[in-house]
N, CA, C and O atoms as CSV, one atom per row, in Angstrom:
chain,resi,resn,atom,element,x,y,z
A,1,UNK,N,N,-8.849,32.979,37.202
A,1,UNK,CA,C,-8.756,31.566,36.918
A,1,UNK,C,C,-10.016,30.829,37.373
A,1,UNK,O,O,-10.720,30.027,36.758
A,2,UNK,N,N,-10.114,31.314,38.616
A,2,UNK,CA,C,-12.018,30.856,39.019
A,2,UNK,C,C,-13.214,30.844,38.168
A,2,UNK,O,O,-14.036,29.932,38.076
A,3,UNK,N,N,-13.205,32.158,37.458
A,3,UNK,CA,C,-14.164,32.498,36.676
A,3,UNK,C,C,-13.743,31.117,34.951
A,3,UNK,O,O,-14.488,30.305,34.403
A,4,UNK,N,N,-12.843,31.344,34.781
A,4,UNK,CA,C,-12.610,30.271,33.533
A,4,UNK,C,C,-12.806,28.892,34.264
A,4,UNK,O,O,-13.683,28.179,33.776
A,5,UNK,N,N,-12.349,28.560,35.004
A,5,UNK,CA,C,-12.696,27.167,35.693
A,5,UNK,C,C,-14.708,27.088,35.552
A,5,UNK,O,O,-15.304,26.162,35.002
A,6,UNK,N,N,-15.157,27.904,35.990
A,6,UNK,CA,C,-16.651,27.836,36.318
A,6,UNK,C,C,-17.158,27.630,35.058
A,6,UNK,O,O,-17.943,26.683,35.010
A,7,UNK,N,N,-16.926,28.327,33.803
A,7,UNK,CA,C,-17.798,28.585,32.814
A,7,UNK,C,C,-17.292,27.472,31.842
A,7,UNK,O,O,-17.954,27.081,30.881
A,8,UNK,N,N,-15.723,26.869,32.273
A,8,UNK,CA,C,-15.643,25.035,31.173
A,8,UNK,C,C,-16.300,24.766,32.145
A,8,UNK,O,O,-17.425,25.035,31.725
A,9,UNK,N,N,-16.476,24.303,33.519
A,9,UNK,CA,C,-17.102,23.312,34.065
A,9,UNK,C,C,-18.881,23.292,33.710
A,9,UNK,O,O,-19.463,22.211,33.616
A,10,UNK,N,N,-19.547,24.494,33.552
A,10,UNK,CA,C,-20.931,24.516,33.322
A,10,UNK,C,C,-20.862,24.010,31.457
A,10,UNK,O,O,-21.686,23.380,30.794
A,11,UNK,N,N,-19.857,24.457,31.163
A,11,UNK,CA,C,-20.211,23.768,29.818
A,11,UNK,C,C,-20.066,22.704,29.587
A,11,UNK,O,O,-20.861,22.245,28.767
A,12,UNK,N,N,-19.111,21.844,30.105
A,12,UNK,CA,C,-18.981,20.443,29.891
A,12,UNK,C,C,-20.261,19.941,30.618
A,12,UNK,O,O,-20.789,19.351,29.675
A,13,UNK,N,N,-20.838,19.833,31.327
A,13,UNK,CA,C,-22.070,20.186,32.390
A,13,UNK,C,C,-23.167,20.188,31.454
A,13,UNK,O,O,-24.003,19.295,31.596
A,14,UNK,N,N,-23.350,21.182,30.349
A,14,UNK,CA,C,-24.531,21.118,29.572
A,14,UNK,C,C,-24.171,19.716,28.697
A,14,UNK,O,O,-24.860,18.708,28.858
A,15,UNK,N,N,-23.125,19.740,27.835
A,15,UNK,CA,C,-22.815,19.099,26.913
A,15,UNK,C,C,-23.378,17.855,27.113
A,15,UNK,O,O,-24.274,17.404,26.399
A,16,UNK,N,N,-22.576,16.917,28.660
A,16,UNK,CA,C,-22.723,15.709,28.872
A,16,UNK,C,C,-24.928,15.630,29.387
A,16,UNK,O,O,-25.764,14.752,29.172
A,17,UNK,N,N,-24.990,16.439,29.795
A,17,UNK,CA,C,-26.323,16.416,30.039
A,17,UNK,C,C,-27.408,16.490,28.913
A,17,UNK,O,O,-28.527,16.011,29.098
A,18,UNK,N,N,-26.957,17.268,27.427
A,18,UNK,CA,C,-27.765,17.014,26.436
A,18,UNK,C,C,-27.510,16.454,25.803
A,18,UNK,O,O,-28.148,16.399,24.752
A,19,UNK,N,N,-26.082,15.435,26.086
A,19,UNK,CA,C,-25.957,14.007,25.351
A,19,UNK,C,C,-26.660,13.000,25.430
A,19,UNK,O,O,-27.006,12.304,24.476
A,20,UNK,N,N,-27.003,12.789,26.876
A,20,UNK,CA,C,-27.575,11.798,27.347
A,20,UNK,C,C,-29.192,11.526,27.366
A,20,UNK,O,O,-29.707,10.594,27.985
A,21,UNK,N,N,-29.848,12.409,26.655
A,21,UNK,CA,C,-31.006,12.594,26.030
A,21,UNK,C,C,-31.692,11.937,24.858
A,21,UNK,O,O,-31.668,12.602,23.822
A,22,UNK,N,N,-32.296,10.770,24.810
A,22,UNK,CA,C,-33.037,9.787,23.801
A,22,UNK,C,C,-34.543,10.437,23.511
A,22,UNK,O,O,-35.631,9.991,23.877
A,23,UNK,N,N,-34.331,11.316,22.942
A,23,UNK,CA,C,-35.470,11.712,22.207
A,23,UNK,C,C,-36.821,11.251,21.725
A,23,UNK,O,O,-37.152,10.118,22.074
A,24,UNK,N,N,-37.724,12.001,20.919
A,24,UNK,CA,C,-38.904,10.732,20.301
A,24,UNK,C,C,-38.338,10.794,18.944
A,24,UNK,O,O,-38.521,9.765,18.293
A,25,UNK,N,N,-37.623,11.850,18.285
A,25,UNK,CA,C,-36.943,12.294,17.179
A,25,UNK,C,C,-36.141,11.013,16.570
A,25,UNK,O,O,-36.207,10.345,15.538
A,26,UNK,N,N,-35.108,11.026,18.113
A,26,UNK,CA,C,-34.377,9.641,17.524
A,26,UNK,C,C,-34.675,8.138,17.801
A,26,UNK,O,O,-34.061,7.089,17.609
A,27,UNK,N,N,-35.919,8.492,18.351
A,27,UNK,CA,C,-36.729,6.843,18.438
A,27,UNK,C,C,-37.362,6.686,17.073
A,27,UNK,O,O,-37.418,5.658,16.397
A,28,UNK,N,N,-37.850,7.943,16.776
A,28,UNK,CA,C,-38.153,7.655,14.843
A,28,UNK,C,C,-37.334,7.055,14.294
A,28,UNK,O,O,-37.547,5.999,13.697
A,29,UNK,N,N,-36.174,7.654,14.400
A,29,UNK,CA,C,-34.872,7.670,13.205
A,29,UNK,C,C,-34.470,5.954,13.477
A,29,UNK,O,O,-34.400,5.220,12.492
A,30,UNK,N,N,-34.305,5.591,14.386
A,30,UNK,CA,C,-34.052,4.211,15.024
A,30,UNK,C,C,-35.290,3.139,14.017
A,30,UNK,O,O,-35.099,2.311,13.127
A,31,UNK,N,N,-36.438,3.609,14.623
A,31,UNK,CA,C,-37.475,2.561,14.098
A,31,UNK,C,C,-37.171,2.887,11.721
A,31,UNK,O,O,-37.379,2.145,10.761
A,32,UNK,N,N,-36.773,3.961,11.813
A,32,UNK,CA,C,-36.843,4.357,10.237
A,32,UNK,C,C,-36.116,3.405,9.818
A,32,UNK,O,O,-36.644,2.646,9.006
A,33,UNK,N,N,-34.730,3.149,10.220
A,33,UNK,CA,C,-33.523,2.542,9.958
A,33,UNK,C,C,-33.868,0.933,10.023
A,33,UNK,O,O,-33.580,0.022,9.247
A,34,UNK,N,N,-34.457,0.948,11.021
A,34,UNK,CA,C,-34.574,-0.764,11.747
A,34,UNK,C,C,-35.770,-1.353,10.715
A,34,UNK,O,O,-35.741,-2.508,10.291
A,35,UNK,N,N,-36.676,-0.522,10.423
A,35,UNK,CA,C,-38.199,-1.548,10.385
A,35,UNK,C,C,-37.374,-2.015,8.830
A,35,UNK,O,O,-37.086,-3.209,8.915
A,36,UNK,N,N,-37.160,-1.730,8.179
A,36,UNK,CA,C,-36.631,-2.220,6.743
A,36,UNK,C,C,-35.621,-3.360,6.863
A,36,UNK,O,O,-35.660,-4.413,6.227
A,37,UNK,N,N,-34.907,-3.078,7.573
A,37,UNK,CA,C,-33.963,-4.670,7.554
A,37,UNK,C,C,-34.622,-5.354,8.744
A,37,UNK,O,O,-33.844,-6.235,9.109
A,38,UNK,N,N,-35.636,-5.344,9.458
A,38,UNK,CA,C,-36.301,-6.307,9.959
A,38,UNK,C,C,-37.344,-6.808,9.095
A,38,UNK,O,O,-37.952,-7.867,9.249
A,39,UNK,N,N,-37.445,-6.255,8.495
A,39,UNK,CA,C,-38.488,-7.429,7.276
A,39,UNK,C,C,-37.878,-8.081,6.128
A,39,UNK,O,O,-38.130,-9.207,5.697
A,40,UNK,N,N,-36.757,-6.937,5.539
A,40,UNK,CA,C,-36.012,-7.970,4.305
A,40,UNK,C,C,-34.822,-8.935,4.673
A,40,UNK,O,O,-34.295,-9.696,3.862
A,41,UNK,N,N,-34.451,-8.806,6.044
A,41,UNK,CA,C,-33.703,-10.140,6.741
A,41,UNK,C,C,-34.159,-11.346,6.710
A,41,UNK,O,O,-33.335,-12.239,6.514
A,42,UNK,N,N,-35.002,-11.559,6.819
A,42,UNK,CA,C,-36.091,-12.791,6.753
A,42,UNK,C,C,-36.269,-13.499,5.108
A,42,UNK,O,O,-36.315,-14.684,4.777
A,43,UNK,N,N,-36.329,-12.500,4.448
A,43,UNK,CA,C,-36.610,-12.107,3.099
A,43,UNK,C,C,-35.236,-12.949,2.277
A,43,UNK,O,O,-35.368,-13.692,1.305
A,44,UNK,N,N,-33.785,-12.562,3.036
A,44,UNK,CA,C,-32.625,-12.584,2.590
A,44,UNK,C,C,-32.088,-13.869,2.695
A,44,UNK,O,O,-31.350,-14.476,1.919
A,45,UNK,N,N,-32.861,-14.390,4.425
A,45,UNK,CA,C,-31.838,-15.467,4.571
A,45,UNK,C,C,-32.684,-16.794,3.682
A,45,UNK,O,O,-31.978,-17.802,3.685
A,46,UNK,N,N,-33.908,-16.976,3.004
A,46,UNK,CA,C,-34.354,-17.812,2.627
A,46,UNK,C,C,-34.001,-17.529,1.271
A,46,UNK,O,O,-33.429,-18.409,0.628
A,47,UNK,N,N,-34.121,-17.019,1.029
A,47,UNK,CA,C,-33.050,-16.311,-0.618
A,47,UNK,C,C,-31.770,-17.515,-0.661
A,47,UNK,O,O,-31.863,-18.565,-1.297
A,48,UNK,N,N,-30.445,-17.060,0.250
A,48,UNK,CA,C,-29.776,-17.899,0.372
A,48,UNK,C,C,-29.586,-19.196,0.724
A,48,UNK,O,O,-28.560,-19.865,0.602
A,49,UNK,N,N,-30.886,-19.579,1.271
A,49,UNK,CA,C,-30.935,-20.856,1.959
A,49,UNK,C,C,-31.517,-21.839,0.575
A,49,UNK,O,O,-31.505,-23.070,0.581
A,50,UNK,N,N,-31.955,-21.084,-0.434
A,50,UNK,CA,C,-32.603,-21.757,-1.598
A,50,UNK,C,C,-31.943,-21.973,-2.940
A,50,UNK,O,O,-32.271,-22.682,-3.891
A,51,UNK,N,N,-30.644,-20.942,-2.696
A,51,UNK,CA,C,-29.822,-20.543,-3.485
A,51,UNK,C,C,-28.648,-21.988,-2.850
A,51,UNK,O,O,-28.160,-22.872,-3.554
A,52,UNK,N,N,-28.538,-21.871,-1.926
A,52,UNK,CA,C,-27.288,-22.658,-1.393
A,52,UNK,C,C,-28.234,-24.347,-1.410
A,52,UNK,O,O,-27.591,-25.389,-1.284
A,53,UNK,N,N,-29.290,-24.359,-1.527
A,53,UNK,CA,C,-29.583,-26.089,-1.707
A,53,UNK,C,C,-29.737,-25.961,-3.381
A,53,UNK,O,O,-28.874,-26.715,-3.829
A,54,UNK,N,N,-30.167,-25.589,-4.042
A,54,UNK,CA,C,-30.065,-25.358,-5.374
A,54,UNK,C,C,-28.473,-25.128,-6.137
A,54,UNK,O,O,-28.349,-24.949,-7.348
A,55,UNK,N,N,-27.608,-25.162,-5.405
A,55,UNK,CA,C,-26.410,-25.164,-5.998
A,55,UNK,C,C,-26.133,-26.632,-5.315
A,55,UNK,O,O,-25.640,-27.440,-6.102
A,56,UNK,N,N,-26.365,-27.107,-3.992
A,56,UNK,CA,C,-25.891,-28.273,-3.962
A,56,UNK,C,C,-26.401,-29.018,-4.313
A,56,UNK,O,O,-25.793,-30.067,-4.528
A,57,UNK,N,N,-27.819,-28.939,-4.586
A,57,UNK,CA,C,-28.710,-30.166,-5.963
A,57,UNK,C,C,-27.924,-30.518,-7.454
A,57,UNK,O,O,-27.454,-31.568,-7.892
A,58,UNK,N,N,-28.000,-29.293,-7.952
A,58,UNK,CA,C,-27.650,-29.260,-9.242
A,58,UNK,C,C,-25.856,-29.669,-9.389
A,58,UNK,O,O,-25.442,-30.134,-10.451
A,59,UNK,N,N,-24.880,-29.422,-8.169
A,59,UNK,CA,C,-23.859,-29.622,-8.356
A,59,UNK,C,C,-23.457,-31.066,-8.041
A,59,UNK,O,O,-22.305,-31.427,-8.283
A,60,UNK,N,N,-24.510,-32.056,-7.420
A,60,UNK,CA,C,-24.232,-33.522,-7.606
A,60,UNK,C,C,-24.889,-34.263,-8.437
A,60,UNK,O,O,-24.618,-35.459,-8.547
């Protein structure tokens, strides 16, 4: 029972320890995801902001 106790405990042991690992891999994947809706956000909300006075122009 010792021996099974030891070898879950070293594995849960690796697991939580190579979870907790922030990579440069997933600092890419982060910036991949992010840099695109940080530029067409900007892009979007003046879209709507031109769209929404242009409907309330034309609708009075």
């Amino acid at each position: 029972m010792k021996e099974w106790w030891r070898r879950k405990k070293a594995k849960t042991r690796k697991s939580r320890k190579s979870r907790s690992d922030y990579t440069f891999f997933d600092f890419i994947l982060d910036v991949l995801f992010w840099a695109p809706e940080l530029i067409l956000f900007p892009i979007r909300i003046i879209y709507w902001l031109v769209k929404g006075v242009g409907r309330f122009i034309f609708d009075v």
